[in-house]
Backbone atoms as SQL, in Angstrom:
CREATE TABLE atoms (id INTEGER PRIMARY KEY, chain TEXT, resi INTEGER, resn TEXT, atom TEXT, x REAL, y REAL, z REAL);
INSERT INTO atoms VALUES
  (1, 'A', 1, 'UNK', 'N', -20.994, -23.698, 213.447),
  (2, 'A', 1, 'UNK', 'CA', -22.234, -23.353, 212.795),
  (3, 'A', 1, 'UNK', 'C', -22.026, -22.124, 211.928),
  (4, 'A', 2, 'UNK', 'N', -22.470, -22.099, 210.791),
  (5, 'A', 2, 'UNK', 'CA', -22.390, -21.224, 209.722),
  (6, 'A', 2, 'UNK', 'C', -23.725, -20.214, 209.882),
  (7, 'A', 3, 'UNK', 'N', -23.102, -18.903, 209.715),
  (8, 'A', 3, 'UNK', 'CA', -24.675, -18.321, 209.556),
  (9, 'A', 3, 'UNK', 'C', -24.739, -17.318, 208.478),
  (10, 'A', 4, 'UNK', 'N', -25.811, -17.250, 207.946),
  (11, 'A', 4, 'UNK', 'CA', -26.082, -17.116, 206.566),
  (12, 'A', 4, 'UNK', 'C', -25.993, -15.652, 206.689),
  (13, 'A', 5, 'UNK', 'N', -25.400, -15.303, 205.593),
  (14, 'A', 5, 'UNK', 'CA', -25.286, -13.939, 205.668),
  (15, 'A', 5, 'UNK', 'C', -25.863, -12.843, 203.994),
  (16, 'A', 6, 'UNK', 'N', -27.108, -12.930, 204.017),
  (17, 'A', 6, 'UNK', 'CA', -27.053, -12.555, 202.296),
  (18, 'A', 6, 'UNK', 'C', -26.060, -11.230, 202.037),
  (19, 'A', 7, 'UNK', 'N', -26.044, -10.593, 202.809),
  (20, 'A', 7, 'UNK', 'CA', -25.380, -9.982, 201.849),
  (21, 'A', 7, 'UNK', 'C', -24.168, -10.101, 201.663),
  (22, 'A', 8, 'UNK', 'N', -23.495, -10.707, 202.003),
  (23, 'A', 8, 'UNK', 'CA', -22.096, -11.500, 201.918),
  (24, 'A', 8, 'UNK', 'C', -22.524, -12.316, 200.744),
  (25, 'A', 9, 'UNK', 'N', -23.499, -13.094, 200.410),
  (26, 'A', 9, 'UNK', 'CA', -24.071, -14.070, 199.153),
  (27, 'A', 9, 'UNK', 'C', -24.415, -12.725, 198.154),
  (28, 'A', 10, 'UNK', 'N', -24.906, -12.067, 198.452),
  (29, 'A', 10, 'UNK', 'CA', -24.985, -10.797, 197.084),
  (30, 'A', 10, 'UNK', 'C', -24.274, -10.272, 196.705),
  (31, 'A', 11, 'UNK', 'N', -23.338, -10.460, 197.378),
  (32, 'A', 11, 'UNK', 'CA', -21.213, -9.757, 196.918),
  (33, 'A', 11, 'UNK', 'C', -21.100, -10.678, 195.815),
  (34, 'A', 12, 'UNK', 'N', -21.148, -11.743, 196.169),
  (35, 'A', 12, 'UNK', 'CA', -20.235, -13.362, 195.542),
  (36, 'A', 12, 'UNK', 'C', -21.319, -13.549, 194.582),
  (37, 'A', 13, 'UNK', 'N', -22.951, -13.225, 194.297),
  (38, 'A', 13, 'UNK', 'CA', -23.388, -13.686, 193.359),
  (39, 'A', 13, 'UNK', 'C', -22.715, -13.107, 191.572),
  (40, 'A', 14, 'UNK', 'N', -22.523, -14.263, 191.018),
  (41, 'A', 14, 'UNK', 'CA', -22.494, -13.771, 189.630),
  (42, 'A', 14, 'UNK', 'C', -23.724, -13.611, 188.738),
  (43, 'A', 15, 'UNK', 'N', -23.155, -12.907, 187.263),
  (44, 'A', 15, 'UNK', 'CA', -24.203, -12.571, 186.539),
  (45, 'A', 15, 'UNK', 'C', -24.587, -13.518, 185.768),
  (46, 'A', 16, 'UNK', 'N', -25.547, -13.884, 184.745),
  (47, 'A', 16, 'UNK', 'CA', -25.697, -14.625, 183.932),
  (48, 'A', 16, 'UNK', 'C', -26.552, -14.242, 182.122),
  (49, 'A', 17, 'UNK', 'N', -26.492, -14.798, 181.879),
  (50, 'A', 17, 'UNK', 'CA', -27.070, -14.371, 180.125),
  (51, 'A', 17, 'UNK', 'C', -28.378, -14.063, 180.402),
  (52, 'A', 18, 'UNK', 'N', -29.045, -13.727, 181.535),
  (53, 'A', 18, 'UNK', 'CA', -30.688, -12.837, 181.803),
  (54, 'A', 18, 'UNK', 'C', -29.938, -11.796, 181.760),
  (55, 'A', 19, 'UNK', 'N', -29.428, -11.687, 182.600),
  (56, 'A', 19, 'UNK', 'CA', -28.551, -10.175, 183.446),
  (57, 'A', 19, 'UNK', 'C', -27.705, -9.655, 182.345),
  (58, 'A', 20, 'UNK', 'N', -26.938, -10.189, 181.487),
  (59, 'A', 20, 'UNK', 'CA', -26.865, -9.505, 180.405),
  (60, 'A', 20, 'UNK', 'C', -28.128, -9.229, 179.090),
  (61, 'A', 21, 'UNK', 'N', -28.825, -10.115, 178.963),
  (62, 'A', 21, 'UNK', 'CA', -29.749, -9.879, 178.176),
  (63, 'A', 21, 'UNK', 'C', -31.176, -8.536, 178.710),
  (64, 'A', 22, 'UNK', 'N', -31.003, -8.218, 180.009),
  (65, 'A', 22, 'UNK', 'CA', -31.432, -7.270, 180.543),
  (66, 'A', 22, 'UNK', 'C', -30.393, -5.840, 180.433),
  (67, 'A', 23, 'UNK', 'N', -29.532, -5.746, 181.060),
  (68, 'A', 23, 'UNK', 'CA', -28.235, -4.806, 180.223),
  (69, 'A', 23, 'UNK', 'C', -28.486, -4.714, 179.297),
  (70, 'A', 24, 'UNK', 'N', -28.536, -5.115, 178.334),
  (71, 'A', 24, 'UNK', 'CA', -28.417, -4.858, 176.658),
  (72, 'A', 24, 'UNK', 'C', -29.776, -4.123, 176.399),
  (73, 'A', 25, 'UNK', 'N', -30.414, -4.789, 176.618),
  (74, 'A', 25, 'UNK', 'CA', -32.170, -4.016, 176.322),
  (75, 'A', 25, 'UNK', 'C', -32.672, -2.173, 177.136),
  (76, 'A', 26, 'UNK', 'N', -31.325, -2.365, 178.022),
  (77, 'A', 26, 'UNK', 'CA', -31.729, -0.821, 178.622),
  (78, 'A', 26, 'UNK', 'C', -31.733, 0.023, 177.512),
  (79, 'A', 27, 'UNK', 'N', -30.659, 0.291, 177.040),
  (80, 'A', 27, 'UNK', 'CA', -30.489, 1.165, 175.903),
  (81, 'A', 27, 'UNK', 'C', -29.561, 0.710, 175.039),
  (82, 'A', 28, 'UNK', 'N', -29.468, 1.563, 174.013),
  (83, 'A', 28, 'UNK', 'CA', -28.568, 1.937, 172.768),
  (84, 'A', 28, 'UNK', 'C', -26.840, 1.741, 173.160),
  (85, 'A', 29, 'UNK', 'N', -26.633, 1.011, 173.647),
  (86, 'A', 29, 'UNK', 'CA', -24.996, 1.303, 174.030),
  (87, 'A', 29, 'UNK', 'C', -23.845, 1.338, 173.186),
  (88, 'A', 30, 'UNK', 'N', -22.922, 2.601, 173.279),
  (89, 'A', 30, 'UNK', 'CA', -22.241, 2.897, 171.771),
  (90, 'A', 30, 'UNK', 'C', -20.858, 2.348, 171.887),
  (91, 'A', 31, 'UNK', 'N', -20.823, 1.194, 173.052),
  (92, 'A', 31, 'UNK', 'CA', -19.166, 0.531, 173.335),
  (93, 'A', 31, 'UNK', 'C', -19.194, 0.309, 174.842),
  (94, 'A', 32, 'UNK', 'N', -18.201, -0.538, 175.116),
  (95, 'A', 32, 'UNK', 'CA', -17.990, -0.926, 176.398),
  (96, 'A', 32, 'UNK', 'C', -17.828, 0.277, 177.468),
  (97, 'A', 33, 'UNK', 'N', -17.187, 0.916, 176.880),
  (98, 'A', 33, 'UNK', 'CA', -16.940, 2.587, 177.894),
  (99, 'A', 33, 'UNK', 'C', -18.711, 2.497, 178.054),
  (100, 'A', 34, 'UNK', 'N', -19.373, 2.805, 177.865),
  (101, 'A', 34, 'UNK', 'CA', -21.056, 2.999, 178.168),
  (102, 'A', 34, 'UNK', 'C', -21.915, 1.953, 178.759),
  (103, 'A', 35, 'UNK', 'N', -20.943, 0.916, 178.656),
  (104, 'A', 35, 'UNK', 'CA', -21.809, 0.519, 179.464),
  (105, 'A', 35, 'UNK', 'C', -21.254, 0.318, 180.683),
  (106, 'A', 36, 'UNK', 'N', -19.992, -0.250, 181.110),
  (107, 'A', 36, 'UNK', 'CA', -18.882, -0.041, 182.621),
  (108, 'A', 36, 'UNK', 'C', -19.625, 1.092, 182.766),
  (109, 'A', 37, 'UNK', 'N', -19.476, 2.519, 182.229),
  (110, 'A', 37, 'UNK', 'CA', -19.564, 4.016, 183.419),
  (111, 'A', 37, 'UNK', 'C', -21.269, 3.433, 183.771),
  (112, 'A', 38, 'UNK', 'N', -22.213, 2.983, 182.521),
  (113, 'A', 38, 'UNK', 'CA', -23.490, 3.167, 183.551),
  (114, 'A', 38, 'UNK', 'C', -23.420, 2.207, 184.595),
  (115, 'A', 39, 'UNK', 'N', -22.894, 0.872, 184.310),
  (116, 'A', 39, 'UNK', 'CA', -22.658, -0.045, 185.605),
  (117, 'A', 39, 'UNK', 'C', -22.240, 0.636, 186.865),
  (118, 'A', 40, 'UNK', 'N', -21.071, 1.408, 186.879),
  (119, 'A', 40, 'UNK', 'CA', -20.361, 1.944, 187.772),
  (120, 'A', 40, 'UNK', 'C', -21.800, 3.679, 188.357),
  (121, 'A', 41, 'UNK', 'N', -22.146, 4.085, 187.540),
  (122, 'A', 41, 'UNK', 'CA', -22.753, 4.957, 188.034),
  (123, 'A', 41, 'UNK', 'C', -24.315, 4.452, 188.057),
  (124, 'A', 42, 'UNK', 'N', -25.334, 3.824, 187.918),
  (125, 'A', 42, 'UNK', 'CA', -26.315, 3.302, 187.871),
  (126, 'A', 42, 'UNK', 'C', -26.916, 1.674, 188.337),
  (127, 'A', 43, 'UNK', 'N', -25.663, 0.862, 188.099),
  (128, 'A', 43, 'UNK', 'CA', -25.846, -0.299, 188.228),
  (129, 'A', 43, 'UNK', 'C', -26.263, -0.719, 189.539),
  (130, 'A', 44, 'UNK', 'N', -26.148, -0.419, 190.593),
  (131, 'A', 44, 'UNK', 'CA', -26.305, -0.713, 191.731),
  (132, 'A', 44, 'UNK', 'C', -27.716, -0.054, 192.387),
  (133, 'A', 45, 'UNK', 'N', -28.013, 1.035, 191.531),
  (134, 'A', 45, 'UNK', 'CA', -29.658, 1.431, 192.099),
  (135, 'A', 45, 'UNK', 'C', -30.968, 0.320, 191.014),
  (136, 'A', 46, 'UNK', 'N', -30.486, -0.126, 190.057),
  (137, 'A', 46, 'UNK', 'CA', -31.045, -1.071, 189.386),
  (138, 'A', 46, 'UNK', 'C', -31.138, -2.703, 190.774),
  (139, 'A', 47, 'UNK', 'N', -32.404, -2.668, 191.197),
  (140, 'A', 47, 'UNK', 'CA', -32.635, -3.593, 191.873),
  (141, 'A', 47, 'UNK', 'C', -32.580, -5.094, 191.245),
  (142, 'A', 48, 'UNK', 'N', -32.863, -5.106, 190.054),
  (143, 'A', 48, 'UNK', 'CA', -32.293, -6.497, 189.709),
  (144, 'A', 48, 'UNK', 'C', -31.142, -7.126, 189.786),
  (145, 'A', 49, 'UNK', 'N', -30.120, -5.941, 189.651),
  (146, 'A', 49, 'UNK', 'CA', -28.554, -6.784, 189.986),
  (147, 'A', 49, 'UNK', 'C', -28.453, -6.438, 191.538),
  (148, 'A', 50, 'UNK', 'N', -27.981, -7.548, 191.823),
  (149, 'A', 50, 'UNK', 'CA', -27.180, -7.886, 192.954),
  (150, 'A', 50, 'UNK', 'C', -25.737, -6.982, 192.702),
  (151, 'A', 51, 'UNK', 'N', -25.296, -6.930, 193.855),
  (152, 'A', 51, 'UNK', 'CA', -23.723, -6.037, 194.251),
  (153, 'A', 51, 'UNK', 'C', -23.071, -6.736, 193.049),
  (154, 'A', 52, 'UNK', 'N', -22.701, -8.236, 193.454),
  (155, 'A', 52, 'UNK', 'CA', -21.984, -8.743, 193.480),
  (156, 'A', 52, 'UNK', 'C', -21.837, -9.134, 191.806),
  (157, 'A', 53, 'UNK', 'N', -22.949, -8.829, 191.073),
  (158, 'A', 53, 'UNK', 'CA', -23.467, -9.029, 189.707),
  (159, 'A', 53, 'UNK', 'C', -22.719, -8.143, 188.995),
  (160, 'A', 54, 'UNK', 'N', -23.611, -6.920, 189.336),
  (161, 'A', 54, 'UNK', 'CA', -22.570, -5.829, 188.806),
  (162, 'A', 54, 'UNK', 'C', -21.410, -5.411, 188.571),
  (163, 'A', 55, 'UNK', 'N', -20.192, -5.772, 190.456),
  (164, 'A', 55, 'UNK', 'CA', -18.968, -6.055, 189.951),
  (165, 'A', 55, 'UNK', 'C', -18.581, -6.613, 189.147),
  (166, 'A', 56, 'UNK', 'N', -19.045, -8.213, 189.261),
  (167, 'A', 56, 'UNK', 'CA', -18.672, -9.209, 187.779),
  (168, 'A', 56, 'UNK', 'C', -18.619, -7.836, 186.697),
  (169, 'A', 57, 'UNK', 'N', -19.744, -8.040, 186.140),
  (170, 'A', 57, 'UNK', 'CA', -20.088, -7.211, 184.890),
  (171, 'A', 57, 'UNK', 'C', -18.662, -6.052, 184.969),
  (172, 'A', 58, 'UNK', 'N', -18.753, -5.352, 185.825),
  (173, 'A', 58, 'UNK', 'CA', -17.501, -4.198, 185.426),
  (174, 'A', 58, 'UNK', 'C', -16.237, -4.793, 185.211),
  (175, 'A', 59, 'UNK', 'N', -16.423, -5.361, 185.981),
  (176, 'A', 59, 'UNK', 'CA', -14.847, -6.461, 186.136),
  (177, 'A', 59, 'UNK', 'C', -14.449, -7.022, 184.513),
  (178, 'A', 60, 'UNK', 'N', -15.782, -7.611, 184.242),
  (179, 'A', 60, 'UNK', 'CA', -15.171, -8.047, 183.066),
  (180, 'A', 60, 'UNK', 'C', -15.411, -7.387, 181.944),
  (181, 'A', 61, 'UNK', 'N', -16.906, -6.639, 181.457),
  (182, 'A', 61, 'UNK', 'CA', -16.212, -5.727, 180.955),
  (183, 'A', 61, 'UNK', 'C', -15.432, -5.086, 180.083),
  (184, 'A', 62, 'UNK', 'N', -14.492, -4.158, 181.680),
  (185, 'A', 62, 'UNK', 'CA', -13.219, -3.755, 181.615),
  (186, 'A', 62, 'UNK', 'C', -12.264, -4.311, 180.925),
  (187, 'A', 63, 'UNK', 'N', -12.268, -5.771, 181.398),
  (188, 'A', 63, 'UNK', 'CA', -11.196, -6.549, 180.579),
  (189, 'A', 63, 'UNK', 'C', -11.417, -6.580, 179.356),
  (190, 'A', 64, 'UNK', 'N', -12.178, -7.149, 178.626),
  (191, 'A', 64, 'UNK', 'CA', -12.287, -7.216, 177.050),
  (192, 'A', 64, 'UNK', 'C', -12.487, -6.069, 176.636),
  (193, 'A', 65, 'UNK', 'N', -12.798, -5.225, 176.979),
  (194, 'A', 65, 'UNK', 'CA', -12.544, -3.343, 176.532),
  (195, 'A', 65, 'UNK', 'C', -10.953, -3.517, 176.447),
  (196, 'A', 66, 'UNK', 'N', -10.175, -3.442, 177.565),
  (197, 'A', 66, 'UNK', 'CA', -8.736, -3.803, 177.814),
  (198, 'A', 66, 'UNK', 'C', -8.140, -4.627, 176.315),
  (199, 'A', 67, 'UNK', 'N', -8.774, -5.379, 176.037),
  (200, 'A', 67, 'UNK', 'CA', -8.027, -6.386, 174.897),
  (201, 'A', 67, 'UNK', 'C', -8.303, -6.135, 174.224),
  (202, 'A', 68, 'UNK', 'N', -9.522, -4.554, 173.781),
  (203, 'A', 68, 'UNK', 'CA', -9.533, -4.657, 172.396),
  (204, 'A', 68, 'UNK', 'C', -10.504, -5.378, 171.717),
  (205, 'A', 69, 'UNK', 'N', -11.403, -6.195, 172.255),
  (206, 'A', 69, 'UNK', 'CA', -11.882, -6.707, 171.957),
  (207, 'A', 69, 'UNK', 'C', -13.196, -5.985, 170.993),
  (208, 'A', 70, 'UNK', 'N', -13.798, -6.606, 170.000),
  (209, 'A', 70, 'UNK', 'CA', -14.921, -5.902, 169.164),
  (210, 'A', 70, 'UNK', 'C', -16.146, -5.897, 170.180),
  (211, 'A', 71, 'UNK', 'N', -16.960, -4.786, 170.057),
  (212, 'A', 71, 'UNK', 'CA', -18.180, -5.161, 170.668),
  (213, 'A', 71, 'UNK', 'C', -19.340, -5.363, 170.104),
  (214, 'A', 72, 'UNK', 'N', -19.801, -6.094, 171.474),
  (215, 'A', 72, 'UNK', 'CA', -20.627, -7.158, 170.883),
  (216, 'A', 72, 'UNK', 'C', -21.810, -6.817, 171.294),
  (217, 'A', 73, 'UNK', 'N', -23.078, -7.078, 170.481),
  (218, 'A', 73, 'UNK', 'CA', -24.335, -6.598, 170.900),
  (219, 'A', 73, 'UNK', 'C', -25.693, -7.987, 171.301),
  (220, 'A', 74, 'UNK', 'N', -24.735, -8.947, 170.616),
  (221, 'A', 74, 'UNK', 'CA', -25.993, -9.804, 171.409),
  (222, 'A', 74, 'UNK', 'C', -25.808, -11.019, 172.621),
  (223, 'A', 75, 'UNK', 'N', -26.760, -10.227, 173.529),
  (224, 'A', 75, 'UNK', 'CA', -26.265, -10.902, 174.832),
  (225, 'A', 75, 'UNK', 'C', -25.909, -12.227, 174.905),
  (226, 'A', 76, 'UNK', 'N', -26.413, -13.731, 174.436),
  (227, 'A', 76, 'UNK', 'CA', -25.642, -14.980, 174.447),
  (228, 'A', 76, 'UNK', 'C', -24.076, -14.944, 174.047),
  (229, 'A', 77, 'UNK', 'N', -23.856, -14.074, 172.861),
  (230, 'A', 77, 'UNK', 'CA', -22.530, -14.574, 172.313),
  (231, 'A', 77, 'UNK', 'C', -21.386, -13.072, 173.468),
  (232, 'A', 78, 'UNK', 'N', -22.078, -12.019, 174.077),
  (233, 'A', 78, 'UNK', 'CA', -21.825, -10.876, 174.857),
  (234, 'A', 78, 'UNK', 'C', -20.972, -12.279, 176.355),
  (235, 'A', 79, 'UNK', 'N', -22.092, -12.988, 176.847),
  (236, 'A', 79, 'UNK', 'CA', -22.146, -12.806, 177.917),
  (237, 'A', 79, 'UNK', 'C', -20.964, -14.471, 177.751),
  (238, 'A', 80, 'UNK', 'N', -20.874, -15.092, 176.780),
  (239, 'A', 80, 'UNK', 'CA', -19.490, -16.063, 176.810),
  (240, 'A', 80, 'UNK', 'C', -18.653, -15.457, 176.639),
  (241, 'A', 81, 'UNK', 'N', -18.448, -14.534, 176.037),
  (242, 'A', 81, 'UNK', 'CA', -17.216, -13.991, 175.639),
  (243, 'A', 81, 'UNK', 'C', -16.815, -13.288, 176.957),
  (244, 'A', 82, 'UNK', 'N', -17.329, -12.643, 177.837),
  (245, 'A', 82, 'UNK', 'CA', -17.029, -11.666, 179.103),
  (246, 'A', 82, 'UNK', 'C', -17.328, -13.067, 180.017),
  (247, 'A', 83, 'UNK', 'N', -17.284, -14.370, 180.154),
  (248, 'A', 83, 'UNK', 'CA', -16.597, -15.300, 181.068),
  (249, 'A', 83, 'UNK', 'C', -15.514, -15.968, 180.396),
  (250, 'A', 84, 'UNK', 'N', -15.051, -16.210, 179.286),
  (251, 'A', 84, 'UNK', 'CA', -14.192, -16.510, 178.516),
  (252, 'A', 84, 'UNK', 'C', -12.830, -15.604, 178.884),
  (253, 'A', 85, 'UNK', 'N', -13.149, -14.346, 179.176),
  (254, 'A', 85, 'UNK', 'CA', -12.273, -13.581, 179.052),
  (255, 'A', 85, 'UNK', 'C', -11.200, -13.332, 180.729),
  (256, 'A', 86, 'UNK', 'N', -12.133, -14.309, 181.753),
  (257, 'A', 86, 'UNK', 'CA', -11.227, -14.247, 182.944),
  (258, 'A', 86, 'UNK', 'C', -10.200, -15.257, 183.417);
């Protein structure tokens, strides 16, 4: 018998193009560095993301910061490109 454990399910939940389209609308963000540090320092008292959301988000991110990648400001074409990128 399995027993449900949310917050073990709020680790593992991922984000989706709300959750970035909510990100984006907080503020003015001047590059990926700004928005990882607020993830990393803010993201988790923001009750809409889940744990497990947020990691995503830093996780990836990080990576397309990592590659160089241009940034991008609107969340649909934001939020393929940061699952594209794992």
């Amino acid at each position: 018998m399995k027993i449900h454990d949310p917050s073990s399910q709020a680790m593992q939940k991922d984000y989706d193009v709300t959750d970035i389209e909510r990100l984006m609308g907080k503020r003015d963000w001047k590059g990926y560095d700004d928005v990882i540090g607020w993830l990393k320092k803010s993201g988790d008292e923001d009750r809409r993301f889940t744990p497990g959301e947020v990691q995503h988000m830093i996780d990836d991110f990080s990576r397309i910061r990592d590659k160089g990648m241009e940034f991008v400001r609107d969340p649909e074409k934001l939020c393929d490109q940061l699952k594209k990128s794992r």
